[in-house]
N, CA and C of each residue as an Amber inpcrd file, in Angstrom:
protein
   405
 110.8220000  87.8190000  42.1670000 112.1390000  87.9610000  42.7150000
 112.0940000  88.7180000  44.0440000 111.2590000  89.5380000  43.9160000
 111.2410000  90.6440000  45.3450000 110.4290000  89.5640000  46.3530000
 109.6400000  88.8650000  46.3570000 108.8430000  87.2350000  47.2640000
 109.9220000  87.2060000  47.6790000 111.1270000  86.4790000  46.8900000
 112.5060000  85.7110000  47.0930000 112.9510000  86.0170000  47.8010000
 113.2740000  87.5560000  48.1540000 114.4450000  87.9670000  48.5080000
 113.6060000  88.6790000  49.8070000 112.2060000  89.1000000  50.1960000
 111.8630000  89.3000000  51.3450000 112.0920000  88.0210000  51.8400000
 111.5070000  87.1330000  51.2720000 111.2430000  85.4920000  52.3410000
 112.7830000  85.1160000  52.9400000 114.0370000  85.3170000  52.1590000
 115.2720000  85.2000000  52.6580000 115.4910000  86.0640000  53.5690000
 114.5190000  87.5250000  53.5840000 115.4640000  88.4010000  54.4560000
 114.6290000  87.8200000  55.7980000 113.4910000  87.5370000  55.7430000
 112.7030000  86.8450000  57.1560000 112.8820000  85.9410000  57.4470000
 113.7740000  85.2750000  57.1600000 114.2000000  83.5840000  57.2890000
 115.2630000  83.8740000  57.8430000 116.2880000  84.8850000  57.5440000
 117.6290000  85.3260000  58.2180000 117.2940000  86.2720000  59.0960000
 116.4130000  86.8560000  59.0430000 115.7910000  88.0550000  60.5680000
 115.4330000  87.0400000  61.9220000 114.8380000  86.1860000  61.3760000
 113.7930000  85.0100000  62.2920000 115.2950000  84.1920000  62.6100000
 116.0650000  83.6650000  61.8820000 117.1390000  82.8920000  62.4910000
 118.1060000  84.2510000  63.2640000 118.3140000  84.9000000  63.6050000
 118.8640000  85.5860000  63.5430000 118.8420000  85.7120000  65.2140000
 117.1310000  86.5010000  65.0830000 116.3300000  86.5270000  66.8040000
 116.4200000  85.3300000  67.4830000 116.4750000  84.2880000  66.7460000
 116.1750000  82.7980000  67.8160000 117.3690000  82.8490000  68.6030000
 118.8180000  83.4010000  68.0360000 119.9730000  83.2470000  68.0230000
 120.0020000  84.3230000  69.4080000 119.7210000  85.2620000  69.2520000
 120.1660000  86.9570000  69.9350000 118.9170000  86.5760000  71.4680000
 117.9590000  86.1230000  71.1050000 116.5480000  86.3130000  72.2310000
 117.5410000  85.8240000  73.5650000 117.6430000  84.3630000  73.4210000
 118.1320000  83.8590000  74.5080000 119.0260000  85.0140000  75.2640000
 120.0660000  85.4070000  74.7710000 120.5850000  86.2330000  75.0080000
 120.4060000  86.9930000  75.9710000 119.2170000  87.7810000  75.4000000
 118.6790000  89.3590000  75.9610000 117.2620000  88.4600000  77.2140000
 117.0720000  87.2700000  77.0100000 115.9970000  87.2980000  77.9580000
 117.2190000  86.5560000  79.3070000 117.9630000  85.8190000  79.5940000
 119.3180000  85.5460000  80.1280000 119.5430000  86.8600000  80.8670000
 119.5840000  87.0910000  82.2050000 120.3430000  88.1280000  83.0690000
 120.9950000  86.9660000  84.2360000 122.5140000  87.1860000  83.7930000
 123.3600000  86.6270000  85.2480000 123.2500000  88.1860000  86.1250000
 123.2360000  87.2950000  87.1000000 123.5550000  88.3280000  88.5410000
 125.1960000  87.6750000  89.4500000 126.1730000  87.1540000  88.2320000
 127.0570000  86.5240000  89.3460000 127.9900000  87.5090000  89.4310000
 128.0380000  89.0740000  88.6730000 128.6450000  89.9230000  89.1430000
 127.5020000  91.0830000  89.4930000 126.1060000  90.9230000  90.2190000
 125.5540000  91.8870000  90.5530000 125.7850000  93.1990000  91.7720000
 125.4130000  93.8710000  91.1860000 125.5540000  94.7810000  92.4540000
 124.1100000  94.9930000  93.3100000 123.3810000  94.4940000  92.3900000
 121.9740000  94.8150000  93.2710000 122.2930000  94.5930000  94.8750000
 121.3000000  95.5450000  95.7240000 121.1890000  94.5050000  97.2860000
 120.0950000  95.8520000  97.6640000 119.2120000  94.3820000  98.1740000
 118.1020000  94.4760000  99.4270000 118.1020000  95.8330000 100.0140000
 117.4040000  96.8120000  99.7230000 116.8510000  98.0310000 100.1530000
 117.3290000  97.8650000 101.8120000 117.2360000  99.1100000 102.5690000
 117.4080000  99.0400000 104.1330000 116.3510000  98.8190000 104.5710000
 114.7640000  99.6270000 104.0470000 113.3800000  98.9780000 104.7380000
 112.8400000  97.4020000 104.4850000 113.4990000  97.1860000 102.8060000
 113.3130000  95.8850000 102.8460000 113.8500000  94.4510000 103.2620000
 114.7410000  94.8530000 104.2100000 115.7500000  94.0670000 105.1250000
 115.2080000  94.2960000 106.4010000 114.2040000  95.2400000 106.5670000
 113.7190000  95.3180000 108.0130000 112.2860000  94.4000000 108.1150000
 111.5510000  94.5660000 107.4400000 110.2750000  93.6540000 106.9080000
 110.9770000  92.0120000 107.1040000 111.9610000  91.9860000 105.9160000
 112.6810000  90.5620000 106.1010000 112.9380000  90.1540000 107.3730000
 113.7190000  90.9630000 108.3260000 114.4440000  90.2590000 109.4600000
 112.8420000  89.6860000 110.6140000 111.8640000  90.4540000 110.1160000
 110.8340000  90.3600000 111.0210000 110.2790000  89.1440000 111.0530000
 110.3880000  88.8560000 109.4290000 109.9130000  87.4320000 109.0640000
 110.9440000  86.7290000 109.6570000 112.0460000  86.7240000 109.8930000
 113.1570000  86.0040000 109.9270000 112.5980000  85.2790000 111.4160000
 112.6370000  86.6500000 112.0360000 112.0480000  86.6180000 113.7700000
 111.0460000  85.7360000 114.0180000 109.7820000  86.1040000 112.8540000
 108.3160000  85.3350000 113.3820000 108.5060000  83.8120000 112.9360000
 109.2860000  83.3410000 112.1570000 109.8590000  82.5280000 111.1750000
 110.5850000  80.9750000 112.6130000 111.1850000  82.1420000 112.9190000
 112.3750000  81.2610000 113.7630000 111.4950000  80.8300000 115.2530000
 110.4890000  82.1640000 115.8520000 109.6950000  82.2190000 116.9990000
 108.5020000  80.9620000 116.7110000 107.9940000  80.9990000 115.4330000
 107.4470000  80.0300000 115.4240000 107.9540000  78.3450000 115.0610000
 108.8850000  78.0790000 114.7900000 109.1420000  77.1340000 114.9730000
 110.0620000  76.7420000 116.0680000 110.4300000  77.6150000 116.8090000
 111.1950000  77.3380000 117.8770000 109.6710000  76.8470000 119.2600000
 108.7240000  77.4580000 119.1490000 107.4190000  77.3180000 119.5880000
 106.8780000  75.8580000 119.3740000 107.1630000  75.3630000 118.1810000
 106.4710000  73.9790000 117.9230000 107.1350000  72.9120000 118.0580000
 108.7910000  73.1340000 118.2250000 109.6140000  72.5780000 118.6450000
 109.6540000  72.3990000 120.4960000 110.1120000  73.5170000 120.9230000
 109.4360000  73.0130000 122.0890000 108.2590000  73.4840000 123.4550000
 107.2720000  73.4410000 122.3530000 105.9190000  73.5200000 123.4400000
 105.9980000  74.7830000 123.8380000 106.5870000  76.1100000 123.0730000
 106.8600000  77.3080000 123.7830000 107.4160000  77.5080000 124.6240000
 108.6770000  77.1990000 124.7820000 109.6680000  77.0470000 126.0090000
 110.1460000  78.7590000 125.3200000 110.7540000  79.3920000 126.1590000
 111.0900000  80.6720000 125.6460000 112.8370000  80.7640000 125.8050000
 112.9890000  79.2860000 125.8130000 114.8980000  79.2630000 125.4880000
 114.8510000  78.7460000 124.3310000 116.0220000  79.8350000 123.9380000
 116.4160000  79.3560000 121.9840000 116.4270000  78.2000000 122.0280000
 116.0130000  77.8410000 120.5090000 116.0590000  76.4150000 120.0450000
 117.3050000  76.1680000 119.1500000 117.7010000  77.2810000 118.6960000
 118.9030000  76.7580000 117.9700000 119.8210000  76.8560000 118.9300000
 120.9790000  76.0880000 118.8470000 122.3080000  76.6080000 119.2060000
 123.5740000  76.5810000 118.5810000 124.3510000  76.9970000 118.7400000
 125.6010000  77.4700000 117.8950000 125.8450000  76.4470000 117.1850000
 125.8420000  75.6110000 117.5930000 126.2510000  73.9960000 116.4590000
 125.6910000  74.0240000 115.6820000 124.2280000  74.3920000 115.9510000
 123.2950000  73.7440000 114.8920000 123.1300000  75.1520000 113.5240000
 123.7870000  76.4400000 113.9970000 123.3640000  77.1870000 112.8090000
 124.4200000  76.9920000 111.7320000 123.7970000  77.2680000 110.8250000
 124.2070000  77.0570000 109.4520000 124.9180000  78.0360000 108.9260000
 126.5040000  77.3450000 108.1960000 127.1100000  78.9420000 107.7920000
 126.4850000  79.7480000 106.4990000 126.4500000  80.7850000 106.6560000
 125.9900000  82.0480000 106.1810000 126.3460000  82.0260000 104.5910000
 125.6610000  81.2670000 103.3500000 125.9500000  81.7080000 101.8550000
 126.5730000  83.0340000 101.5250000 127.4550000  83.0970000 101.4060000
 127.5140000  84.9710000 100.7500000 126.8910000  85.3260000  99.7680000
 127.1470000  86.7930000  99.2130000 126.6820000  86.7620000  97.8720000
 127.4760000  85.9650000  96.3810000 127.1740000  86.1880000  95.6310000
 127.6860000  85.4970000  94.6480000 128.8900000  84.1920000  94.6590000
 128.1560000  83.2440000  95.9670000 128.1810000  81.9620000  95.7190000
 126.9680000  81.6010000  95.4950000 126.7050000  79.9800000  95.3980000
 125.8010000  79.2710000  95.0360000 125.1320000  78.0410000  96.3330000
 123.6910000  78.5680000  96.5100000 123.1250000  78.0930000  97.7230000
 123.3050000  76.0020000  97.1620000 123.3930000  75.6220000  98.2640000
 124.3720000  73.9760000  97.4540000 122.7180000  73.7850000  97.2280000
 122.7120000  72.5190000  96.9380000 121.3510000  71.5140000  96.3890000
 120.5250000  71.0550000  97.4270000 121.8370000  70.5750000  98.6010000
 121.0360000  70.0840000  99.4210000 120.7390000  70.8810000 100.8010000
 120.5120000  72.5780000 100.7810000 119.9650000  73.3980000 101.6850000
 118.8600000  73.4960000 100.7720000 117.7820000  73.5480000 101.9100000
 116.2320000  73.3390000 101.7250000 115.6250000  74.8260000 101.7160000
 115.2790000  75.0210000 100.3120000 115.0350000  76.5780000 100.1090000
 113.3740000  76.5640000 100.2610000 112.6660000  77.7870000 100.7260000
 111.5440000  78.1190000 100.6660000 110.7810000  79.6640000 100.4110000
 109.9020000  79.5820000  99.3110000 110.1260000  80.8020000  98.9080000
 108.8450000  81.7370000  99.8670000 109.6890000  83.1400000 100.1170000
 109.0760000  84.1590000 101.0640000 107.7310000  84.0060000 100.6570000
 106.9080000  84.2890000 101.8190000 105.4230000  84.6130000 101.2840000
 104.9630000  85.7580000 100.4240000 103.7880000  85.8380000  99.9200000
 103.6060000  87.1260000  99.2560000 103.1280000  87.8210000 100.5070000
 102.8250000  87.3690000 101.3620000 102.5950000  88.6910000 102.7370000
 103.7290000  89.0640000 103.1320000 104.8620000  88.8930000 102.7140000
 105.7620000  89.6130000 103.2550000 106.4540000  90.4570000 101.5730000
 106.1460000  89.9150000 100.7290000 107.3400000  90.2780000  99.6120000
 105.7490000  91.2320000  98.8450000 104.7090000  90.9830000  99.4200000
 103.8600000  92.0810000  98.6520000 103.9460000  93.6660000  99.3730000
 104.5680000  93.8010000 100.5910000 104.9950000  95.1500000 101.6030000
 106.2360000  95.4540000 100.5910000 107.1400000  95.0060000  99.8220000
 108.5200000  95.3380000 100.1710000 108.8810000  95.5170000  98.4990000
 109.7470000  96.4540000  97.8540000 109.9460000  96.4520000  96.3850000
 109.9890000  95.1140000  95.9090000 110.0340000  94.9570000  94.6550000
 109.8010000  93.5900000  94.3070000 111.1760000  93.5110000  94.0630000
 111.5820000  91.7300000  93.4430000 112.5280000  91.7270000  93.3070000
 113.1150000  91.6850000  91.4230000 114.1150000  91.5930000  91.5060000
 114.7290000  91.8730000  89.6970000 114.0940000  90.9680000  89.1170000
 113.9830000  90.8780000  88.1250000 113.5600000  89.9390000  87.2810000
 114.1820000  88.6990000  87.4200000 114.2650000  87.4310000  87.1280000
 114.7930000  86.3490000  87.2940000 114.8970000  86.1760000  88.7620000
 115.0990000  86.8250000  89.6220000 114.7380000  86.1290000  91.2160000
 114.0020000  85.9020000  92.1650000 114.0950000  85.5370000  92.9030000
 113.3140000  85.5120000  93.8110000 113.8450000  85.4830000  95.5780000
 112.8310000  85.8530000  96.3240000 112.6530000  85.9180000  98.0290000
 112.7930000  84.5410000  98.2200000 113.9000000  83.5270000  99.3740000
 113.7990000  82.2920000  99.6180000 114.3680000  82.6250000 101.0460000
 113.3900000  81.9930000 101.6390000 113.8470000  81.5700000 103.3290000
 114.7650000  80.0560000 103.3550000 115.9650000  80.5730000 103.7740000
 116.5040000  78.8140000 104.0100000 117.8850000  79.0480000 104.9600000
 117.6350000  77.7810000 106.1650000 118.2420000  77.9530000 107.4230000
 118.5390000  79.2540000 108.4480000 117.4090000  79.6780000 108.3430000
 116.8330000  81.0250000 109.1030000 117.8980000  82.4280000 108.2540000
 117.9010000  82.7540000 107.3000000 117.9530000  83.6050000 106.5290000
 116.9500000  83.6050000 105.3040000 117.1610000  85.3000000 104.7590000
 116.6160000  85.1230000 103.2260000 117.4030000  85.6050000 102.5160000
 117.4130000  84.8110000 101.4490000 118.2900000  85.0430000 100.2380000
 117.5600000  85.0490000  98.8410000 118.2350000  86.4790000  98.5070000
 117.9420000  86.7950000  96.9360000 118.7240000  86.0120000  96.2840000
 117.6780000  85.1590000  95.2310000 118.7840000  84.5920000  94.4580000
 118.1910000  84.7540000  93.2530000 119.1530000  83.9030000  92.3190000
 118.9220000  83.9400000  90.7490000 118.1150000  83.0030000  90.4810000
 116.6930000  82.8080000  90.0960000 116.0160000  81.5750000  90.0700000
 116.4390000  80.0630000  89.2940000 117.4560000  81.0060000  88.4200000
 118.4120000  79.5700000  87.2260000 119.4350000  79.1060000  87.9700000
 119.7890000  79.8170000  88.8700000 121.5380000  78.8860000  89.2030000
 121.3780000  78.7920000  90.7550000 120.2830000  79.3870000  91.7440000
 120.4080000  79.5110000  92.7860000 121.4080000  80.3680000  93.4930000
 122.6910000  81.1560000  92.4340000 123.5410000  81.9610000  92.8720000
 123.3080000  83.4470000  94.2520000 123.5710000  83.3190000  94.8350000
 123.0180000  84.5240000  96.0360000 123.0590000  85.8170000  95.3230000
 122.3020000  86.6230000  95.4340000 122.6150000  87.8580000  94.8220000
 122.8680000  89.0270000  96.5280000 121.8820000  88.3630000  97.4780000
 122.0840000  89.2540000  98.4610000 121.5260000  88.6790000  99.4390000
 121.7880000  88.7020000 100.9220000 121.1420000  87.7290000 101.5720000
 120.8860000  88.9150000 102.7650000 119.9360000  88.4080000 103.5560000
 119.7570000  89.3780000 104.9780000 119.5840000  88.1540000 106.1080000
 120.1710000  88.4870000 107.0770000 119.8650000  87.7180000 108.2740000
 119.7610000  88.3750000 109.9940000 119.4960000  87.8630000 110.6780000
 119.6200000  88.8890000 112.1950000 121.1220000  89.1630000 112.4330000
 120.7750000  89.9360000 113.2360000 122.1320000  90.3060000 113.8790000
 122.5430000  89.0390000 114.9160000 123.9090000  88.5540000 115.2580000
 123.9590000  88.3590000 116.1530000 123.4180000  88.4980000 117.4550000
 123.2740000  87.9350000 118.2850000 123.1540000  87.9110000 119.9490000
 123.7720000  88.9810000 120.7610000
């Protein structure tokens, strides 16, 4: 009888966790407060810089006039919206994200349309984004 009644209590412990895990391993960030350290927004913008310098370079032959222009930049995700499907995300290097605190669990460093954005790796939701300053 005591077999019985452990094997029920581990059968209802075990259903129990399958139920609760998801749960606890699940972190939304769509009401986060986290955001990007001040040194680690300075590291970022650098990449942002070498990021933009070099492809503005291969674009045209090293001409040293911007390559973007106002038309062509892209408006700015905030935080806690959702980067759409069809902006082309790329995730930071580890030479830049191995200098800088890491990030929360579930996200990650993504370069896309000359910013970086922390996001949630499940929903793509912004948690915090850094970009240059204006001109």
């Amino acid at each position: 009888m005591k077999n019985l009644s452990f094997s029920l209590s581990m059968v209802a412990l075990c259903a129990g966790a399958a139920v609760i895990s998801p749960v606890y391993a699940q972190q939304s960030y769509e009401q986060s407060t986290f955001t990007i350290p001040e040194n680690s927004r300075t590291a970022l913008r650098a990449f942002i810089e070498d990021e933009r310098d070099r492809a503005c370079d291969a674009a045209e032959g090293g001409s040293p006039k911007p390559c973007v222009t106002p038309e062509q930049q892209v408006n700015i995700v905030p935080p806690g919206e959702v980067l759409p499907p069809d902006v082309n995300i790329v995730p930071v290097p580890d030479t830049v994200t191995g200098r800088i605190p890491g990030a929360p669990n579930l996200t990650k460093y993504v370069y896309a349309a000359s910013n970086v954005y922390l996001i949630d790796i499940n929903t793509r939701r912004v948690i915090d984004v850094v970009t240059l300053p204006a001109p």
